[in-house]
PQR file of N, CA, C, O and H, with PARSE charges and radii, in Angstrom:
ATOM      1  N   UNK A   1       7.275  10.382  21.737 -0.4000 1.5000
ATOM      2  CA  UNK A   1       6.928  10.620  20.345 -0.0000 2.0000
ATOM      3  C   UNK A   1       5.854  11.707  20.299  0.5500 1.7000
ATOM      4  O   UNK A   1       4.977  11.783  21.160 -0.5500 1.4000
ATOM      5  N   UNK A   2       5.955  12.561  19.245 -0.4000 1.5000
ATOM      6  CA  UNK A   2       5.068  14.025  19.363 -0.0000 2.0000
ATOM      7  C   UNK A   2       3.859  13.374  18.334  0.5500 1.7000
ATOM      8  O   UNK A   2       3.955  12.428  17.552 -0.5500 1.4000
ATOM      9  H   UNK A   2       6.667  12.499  18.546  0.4000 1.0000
ATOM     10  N   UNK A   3       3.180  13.879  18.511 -0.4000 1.5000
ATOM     11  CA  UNK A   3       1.750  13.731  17.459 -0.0000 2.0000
ATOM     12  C   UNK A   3       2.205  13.904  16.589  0.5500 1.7000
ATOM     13  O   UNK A   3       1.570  13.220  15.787 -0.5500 1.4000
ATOM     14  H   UNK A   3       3.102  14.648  19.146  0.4000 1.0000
ATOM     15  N   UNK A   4       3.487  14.743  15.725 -0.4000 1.5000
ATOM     16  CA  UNK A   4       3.164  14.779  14.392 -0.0000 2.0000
ATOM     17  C   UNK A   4       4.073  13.230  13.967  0.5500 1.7000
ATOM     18  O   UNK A   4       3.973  12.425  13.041 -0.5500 1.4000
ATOM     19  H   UNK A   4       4.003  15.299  16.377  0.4000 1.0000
ATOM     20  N   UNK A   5       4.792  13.323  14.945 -0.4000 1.5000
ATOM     21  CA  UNK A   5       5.866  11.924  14.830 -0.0000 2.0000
ATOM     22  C   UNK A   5       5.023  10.566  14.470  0.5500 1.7000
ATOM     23  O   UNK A   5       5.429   9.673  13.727 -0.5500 1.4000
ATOM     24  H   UNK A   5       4.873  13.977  15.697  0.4000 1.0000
ATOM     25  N   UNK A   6       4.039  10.590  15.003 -0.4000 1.5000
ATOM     26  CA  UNK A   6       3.042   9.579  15.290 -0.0000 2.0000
ATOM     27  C   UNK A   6       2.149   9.687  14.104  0.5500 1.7000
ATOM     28  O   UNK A   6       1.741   8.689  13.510 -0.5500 1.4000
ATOM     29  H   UNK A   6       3.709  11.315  15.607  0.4000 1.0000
ATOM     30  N   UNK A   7       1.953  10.484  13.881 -0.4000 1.5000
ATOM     31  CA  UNK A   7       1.155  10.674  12.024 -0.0000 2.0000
ATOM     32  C   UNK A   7       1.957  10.496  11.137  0.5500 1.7000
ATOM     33  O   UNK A   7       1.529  10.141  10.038 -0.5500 1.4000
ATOM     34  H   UNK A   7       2.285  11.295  14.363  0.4000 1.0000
ATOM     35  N   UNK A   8       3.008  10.640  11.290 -0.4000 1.5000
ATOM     36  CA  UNK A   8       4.540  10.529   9.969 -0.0000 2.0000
ATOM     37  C   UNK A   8       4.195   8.845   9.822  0.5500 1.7000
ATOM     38  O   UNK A   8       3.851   8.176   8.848 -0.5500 1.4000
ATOM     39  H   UNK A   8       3.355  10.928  12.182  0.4000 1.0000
ATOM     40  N   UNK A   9       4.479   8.454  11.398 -0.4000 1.5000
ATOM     41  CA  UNK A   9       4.565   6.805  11.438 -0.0000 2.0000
ATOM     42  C   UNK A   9       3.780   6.190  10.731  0.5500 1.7000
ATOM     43  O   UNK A   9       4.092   5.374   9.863 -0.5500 1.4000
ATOM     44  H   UNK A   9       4.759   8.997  12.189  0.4000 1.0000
ATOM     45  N   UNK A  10       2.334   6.638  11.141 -0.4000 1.5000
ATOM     46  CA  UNK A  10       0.972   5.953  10.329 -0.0000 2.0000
ATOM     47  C   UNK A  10       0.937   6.037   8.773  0.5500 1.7000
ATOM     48  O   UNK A  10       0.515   5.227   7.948 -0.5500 1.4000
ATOM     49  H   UNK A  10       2.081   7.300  11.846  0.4000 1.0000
ATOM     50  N   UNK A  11       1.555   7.359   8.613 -0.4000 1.5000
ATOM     51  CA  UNK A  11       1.167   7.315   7.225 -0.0000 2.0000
ATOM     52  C   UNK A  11       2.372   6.467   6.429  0.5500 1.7000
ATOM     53  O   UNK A  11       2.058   5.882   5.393 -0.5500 1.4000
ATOM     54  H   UNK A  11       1.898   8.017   9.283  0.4000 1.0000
ATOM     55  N   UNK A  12       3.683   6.405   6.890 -0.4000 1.5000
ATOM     56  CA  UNK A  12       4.823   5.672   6.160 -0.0000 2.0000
ATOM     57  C   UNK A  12       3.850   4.068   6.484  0.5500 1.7000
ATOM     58  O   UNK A  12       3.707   3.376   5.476 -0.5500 1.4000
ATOM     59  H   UNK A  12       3.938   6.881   7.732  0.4000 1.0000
ATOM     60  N   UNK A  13       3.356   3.628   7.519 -0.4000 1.5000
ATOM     61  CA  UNK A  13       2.865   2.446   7.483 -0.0000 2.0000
ATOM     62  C   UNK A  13       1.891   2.387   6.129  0.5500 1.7000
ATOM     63  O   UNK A  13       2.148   1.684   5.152 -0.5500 1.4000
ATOM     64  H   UNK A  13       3.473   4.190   8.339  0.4000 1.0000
ATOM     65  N   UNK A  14       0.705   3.269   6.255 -0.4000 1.5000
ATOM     66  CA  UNK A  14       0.210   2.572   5.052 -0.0000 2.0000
ATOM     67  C   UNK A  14       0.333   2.647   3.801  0.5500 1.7000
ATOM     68  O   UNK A  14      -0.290   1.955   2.996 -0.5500 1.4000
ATOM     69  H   UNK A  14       0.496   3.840   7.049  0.4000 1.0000
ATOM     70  N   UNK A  15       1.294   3.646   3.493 -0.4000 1.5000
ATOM     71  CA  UNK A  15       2.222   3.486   2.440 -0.0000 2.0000
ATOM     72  C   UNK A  15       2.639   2.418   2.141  0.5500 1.7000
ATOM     73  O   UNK A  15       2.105   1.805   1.217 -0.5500 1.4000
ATOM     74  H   UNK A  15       1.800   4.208   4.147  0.4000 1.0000
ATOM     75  N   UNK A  16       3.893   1.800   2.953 -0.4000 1.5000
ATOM     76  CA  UNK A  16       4.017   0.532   3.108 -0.0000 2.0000
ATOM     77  C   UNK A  16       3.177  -0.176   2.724  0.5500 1.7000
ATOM     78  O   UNK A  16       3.117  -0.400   1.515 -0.5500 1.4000
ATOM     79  H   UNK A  16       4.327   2.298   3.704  0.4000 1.0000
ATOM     80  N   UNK A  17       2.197  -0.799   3.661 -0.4000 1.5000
ATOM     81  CA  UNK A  17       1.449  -2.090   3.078 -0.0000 2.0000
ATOM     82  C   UNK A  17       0.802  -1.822   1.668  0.5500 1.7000
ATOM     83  O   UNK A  17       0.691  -2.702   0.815 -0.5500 1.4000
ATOM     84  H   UNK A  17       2.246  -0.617   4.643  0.4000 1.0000
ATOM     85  N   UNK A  18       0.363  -0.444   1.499 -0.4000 1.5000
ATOM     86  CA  UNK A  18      -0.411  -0.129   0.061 -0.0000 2.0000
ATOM     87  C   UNK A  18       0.804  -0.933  -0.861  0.5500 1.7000
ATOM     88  O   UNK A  18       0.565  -1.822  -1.678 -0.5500 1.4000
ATOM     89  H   UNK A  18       0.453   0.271   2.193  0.4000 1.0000
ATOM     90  N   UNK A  19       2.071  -0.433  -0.545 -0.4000 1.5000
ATOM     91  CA  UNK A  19       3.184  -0.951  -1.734 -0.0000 2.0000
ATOM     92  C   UNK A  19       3.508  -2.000  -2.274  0.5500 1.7000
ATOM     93  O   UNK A  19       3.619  -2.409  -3.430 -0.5500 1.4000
ATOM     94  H   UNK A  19       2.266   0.289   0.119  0.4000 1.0000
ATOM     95  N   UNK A  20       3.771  -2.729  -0.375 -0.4000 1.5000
ATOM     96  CA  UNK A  20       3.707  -4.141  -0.567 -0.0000 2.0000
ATOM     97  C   UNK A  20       2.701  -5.185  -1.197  0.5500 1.7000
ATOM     98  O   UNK A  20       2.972  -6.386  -1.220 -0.5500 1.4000
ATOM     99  H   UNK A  20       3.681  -2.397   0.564  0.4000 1.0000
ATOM    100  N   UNK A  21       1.714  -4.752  -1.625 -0.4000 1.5000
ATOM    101  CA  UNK A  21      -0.044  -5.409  -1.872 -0.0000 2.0000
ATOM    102  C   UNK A  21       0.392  -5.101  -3.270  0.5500 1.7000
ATOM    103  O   UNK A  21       0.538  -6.010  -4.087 -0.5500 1.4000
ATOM    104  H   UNK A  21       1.494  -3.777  -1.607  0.4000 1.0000
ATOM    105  N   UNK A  22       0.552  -4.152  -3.496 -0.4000 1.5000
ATOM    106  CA  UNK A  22       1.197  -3.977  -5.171 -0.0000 2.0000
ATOM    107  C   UNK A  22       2.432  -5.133  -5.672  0.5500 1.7000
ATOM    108  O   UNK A  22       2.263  -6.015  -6.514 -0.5500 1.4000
ATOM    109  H   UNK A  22       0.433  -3.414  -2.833  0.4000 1.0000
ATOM    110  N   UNK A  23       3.628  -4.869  -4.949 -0.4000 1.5000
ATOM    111  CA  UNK A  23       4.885  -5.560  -5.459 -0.0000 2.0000
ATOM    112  C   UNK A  23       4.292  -7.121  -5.194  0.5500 1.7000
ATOM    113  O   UNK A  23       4.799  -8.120  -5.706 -0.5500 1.4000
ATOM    114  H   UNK A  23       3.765  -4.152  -4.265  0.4000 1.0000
ATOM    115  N   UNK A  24       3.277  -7.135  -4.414 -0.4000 1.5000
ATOM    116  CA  UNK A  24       3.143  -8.744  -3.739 -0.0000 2.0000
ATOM    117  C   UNK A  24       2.425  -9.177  -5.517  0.5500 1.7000
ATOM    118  O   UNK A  24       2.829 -10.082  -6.247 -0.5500 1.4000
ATOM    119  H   UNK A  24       2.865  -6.324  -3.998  0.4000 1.0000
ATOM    120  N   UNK A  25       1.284  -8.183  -5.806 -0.4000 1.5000
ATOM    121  CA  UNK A  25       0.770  -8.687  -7.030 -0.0000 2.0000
ATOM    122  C   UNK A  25       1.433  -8.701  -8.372  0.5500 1.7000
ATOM    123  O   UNK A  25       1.154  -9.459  -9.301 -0.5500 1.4000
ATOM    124  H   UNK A  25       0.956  -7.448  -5.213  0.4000 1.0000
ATOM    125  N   UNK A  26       2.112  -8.003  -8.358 -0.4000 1.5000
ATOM    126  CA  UNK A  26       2.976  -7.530  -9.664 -0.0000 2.0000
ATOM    127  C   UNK A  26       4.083  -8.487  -9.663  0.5500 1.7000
ATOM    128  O   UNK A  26       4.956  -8.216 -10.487 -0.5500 1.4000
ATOM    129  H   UNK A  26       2.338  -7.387  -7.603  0.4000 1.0000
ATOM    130  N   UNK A  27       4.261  -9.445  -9.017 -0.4000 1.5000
ATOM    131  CA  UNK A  27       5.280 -10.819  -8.769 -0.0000 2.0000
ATOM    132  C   UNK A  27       4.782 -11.423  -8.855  0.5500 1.7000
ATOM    133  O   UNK A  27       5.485 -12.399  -9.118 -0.5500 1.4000
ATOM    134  H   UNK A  27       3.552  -9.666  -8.348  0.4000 1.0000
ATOM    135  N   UNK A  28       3.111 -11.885  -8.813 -0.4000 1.5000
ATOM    136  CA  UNK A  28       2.092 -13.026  -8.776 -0.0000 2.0000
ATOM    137  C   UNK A  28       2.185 -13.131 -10.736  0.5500 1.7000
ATOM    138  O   UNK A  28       2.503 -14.082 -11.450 -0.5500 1.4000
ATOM    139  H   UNK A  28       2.540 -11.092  -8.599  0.4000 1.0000
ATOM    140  N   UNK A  29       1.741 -11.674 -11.102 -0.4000 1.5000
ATOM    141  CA  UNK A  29       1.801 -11.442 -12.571 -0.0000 2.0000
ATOM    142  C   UNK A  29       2.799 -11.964 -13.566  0.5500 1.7000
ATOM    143  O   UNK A  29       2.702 -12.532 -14.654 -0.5500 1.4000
ATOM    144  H   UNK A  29       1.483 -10.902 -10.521  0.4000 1.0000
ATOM    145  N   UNK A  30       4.220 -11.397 -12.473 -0.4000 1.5000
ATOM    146  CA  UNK A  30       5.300 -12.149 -13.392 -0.0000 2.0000
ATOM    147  C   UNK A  30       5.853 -13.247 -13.278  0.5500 1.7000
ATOM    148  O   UNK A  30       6.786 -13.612 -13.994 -0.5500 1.4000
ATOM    149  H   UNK A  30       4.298 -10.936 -11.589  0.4000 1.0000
ATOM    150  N   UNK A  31       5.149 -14.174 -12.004 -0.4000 1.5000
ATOM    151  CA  UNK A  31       5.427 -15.483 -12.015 -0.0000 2.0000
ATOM    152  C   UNK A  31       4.541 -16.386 -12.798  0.5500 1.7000
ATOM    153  O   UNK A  31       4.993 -17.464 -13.184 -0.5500 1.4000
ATOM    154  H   UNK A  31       4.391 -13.878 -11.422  0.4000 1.0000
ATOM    155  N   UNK A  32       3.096 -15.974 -13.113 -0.4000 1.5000
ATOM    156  CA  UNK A  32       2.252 -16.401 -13.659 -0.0000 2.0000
ATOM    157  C   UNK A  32       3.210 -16.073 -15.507  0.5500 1.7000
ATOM    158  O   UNK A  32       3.941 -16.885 -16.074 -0.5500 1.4000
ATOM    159  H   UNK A  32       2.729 -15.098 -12.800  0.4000 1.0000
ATOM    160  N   UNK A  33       3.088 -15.615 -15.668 -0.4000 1.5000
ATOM    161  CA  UNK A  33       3.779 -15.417 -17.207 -0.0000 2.0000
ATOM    162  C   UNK A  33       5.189 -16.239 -17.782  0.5500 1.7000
ATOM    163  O   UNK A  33       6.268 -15.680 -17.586 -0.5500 1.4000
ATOM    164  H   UNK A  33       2.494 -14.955 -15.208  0.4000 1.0000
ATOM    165  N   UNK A  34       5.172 -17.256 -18.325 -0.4000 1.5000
ATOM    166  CA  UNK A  34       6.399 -18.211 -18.587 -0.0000 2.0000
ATOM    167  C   UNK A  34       7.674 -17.584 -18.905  0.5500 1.7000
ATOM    168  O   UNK A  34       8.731 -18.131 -18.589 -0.5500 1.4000
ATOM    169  H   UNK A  34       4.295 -17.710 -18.484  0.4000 1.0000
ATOM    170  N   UNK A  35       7.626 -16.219 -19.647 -0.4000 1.5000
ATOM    171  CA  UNK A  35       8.981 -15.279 -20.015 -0.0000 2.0000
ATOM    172  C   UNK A  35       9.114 -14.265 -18.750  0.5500 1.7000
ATOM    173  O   UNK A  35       9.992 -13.409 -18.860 -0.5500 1.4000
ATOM    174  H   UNK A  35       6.768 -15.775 -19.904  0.4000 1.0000
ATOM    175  N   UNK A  36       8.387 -14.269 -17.638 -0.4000 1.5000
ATOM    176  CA  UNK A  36       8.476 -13.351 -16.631 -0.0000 2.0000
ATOM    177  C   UNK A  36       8.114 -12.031 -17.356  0.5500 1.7000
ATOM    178  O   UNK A  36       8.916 -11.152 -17.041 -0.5500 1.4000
ATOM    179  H   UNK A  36       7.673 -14.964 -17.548  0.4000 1.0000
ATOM    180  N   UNK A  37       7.194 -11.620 -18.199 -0.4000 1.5000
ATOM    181  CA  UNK A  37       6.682 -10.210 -18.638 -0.0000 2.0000
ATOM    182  C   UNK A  37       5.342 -10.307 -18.189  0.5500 1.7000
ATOM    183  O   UNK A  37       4.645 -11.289 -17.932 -0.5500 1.4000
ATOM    184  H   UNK A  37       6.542 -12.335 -18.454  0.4000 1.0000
ATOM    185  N   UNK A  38       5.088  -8.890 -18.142 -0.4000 1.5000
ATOM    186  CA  UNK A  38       3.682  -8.272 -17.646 -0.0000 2.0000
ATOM    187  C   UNK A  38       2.881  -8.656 -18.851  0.5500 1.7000
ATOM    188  O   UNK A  38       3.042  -8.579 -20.069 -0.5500 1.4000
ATOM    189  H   UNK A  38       5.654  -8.093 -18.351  0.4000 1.0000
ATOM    190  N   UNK A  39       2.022  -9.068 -18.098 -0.4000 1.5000
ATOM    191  CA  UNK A  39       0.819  -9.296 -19.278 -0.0000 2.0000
ATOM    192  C   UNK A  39      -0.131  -7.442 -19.698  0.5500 1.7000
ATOM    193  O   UNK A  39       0.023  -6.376 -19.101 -0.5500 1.4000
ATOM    194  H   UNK A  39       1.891  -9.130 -17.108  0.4000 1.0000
ATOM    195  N   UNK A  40      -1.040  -7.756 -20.906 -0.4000 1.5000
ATOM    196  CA  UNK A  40      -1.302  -6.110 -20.720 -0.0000 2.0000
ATOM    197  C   UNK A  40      -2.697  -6.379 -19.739  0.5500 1.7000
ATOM    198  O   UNK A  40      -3.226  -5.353 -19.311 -0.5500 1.4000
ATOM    199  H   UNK A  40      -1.165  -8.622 -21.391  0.4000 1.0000
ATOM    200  N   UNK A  41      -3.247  -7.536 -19.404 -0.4000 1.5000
ATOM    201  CA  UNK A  41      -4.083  -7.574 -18.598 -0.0000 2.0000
ATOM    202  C   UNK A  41      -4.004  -6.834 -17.509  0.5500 1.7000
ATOM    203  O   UNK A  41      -4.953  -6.170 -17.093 -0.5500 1.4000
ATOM    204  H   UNK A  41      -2.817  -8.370 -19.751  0.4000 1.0000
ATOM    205  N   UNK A  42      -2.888  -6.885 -16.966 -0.4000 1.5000
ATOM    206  CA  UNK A  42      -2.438  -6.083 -15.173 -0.0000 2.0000
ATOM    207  C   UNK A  42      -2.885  -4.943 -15.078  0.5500 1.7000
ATOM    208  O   UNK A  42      -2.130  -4.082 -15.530 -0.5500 1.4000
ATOM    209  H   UNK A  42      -2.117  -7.425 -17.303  0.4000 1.0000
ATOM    210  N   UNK A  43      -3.961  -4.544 -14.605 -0.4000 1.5000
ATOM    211  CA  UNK A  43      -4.771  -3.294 -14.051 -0.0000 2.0000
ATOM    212  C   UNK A  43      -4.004  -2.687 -13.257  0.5500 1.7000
ATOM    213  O   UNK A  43      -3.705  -1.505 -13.431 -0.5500 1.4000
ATOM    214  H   UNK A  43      -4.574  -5.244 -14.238  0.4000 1.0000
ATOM    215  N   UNK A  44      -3.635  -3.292 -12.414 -0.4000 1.5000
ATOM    216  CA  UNK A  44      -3.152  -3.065 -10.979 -0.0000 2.0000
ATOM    217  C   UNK A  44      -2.495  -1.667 -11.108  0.5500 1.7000
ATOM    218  O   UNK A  44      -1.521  -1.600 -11.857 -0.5500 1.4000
ATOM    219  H   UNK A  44      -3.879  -4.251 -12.272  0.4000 1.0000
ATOM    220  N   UNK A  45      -2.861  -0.662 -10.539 -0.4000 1.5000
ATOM    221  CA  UNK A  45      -2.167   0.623 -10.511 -0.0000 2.0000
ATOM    222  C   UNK A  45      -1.056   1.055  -9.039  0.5500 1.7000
ATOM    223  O   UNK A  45      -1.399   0.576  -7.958 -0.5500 1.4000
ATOM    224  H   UNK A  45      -3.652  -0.716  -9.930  0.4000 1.0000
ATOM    225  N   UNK A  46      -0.271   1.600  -9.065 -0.4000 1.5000
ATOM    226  CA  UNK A  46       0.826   2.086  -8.239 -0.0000 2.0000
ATOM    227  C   UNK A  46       0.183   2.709  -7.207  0.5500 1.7000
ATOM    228  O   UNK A  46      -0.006   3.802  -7.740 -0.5500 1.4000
ATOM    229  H   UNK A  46       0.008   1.989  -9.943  0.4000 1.0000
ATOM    230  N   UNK A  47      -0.412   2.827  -5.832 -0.4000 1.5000
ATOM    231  CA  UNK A  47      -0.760   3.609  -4.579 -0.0000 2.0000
ATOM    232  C   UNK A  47      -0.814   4.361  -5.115  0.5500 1.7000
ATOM    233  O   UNK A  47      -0.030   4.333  -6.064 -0.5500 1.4000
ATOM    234  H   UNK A  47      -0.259   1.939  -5.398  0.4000 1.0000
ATOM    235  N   UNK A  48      -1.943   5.937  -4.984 -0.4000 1.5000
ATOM    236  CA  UNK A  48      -1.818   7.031  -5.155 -0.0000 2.0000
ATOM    237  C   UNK A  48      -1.520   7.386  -3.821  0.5500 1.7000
ATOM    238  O   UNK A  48      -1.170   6.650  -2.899 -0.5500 1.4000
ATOM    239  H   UNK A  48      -2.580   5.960  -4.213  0.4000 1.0000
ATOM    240  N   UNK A  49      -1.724   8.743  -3.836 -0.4000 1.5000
ATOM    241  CA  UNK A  49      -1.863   9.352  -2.349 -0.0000 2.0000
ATOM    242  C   UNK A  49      -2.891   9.150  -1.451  0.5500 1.7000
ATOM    243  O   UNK A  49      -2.829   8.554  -0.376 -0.5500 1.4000
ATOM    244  H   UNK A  49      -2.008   9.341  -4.585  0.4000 1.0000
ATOM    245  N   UNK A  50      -4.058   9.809  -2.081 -0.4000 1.5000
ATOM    246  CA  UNK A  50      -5.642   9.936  -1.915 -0.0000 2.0000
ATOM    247  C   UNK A  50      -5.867   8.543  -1.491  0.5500 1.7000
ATOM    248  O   UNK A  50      -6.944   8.526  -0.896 -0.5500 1.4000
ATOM    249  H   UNK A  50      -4.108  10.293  -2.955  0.4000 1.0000
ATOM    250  N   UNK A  51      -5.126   6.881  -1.539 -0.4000 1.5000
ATOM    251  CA  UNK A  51      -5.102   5.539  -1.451 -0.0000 2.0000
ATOM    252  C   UNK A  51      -4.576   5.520   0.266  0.5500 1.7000
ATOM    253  O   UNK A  51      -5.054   5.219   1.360 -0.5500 1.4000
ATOM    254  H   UNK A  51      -4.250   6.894  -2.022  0.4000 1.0000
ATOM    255  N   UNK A  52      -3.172   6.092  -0.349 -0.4000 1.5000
ATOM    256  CA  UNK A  52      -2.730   5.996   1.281 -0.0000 2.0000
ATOM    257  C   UNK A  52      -2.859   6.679   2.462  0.5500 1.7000
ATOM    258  O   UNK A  52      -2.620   6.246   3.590 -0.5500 1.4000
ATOM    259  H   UNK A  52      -2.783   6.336  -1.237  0.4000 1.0000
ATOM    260  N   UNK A  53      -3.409   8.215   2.018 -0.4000 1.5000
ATOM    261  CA  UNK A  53      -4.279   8.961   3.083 -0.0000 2.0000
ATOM    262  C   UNK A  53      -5.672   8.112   3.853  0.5500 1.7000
ATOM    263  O   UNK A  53      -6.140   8.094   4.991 -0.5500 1.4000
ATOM    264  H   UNK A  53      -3.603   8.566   1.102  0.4000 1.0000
ATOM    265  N   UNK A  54      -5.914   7.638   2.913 -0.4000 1.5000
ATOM    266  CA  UNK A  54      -7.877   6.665   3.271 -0.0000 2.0000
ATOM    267  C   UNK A  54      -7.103   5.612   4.136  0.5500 1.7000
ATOM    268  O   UNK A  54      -7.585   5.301   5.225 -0.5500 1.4000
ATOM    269  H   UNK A  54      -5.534   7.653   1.988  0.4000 1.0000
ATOM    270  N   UNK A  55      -5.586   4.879   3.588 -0.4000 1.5000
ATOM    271  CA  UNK A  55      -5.719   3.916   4.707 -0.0000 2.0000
ATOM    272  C   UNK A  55      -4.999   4.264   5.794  0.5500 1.7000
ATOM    273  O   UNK A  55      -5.086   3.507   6.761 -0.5500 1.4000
ATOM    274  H   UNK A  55      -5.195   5.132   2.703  0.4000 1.0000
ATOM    275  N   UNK A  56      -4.108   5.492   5.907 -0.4000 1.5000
ATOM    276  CA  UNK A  56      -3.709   6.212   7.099 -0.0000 2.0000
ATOM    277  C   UNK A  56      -4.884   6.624   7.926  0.5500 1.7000
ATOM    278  O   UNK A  56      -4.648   6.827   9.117 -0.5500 1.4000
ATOM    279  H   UNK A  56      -4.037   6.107   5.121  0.4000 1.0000
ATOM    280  N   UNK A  57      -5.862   6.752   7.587 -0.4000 1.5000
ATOM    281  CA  UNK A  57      -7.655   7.421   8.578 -0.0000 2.0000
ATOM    282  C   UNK A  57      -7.341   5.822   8.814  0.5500 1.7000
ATOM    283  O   UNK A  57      -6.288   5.604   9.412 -0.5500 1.4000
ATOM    284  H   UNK A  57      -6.054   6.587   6.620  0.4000 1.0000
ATOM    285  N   UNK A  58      -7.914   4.977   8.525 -0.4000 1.5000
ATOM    286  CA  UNK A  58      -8.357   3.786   8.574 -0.0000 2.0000
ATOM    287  C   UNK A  58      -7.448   3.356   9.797  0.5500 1.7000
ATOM    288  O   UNK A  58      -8.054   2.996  10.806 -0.5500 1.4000
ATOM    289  H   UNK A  58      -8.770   5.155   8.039  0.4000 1.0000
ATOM    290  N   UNK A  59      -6.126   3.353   9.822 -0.4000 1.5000
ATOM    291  CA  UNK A  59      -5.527   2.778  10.724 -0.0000 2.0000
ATOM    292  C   UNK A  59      -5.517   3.992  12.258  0.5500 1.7000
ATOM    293  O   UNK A  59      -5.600   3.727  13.457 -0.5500 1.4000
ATOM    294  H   UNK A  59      -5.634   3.646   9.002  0.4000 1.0000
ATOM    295  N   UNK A  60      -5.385   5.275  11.572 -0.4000 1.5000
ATOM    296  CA  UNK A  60      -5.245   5.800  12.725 -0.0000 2.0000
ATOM    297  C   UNK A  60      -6.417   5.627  13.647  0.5500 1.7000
ATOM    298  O   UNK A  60      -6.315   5.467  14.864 -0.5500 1.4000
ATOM    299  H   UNK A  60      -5.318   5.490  10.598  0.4000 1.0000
ATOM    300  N   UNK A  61      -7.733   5.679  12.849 -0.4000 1.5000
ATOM    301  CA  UNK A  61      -9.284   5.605  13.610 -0.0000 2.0000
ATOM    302  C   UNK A  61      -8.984   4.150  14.445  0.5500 1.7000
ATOM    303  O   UNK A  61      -9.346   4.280  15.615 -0.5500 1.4000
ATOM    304  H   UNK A  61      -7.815   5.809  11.861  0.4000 1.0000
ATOM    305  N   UNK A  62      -8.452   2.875  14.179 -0.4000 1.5000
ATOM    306  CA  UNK A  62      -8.253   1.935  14.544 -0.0000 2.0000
ATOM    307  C   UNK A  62      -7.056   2.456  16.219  0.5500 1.7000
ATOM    308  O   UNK A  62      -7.290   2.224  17.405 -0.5500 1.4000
ATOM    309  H   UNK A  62      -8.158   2.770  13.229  0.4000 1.0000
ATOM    310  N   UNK A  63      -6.346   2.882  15.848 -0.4000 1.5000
ATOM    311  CA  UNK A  63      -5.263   3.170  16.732 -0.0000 2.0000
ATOM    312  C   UNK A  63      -5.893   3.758  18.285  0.5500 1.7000
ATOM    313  O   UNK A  63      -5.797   3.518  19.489 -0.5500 1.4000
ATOM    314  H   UNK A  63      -6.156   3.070  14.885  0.4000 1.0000
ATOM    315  N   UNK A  64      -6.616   4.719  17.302 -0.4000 1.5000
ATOM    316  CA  UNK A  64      -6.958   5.993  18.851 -0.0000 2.0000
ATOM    317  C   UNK A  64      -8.604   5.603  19.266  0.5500 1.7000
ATOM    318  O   UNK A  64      -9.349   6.463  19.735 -0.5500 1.4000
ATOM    319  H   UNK A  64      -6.695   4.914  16.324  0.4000 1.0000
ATOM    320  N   UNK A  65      -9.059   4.148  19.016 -0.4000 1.5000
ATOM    321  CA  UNK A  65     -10.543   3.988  19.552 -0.0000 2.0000
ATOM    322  C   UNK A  65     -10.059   2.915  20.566  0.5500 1.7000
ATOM    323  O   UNK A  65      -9.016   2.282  20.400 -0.5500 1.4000
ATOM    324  H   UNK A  65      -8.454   3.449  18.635  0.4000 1.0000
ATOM    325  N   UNK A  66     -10.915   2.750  21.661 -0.4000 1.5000
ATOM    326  CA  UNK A  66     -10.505   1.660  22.766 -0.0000 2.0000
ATOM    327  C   UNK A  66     -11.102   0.426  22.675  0.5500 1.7000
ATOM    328  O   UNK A  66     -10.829  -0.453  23.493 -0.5500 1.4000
ATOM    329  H   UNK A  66     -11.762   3.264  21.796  0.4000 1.0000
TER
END
């Protein structure tokens, strides 16, 4: 695997979990609600980039320290 292969990886990972942490809450929301609708309470915003770049550092710094 080439370095950039290996940065593609990291960053589709924390994409991923950023997404999943979303869909995980945004199902908490519509199970909590008796008609299954969003309440207008739900803050919860969609991953930006600038979200999943911070947790791509985060994991990669984790990855490449011993």
């Amino acid at each position: 695997m080439t370095p950039y292969e290996l940065r593609f990886q990291i960053f589709k990972q924390a994409y991923s979990m950023l997404q999943d942490d979303y869909c995980n809450r945004f199902e908490v929301e519509q199970r909590q609600n008796p008609e299954g609708l969003i309440s207008a309470n739900f803050a919860e915003k969609y991953p930006t980039l600038d979200q999943v770049l911070e947790r791509a550092e985060i994991i990669n710094d984790f990855v490449s320290s011993k």
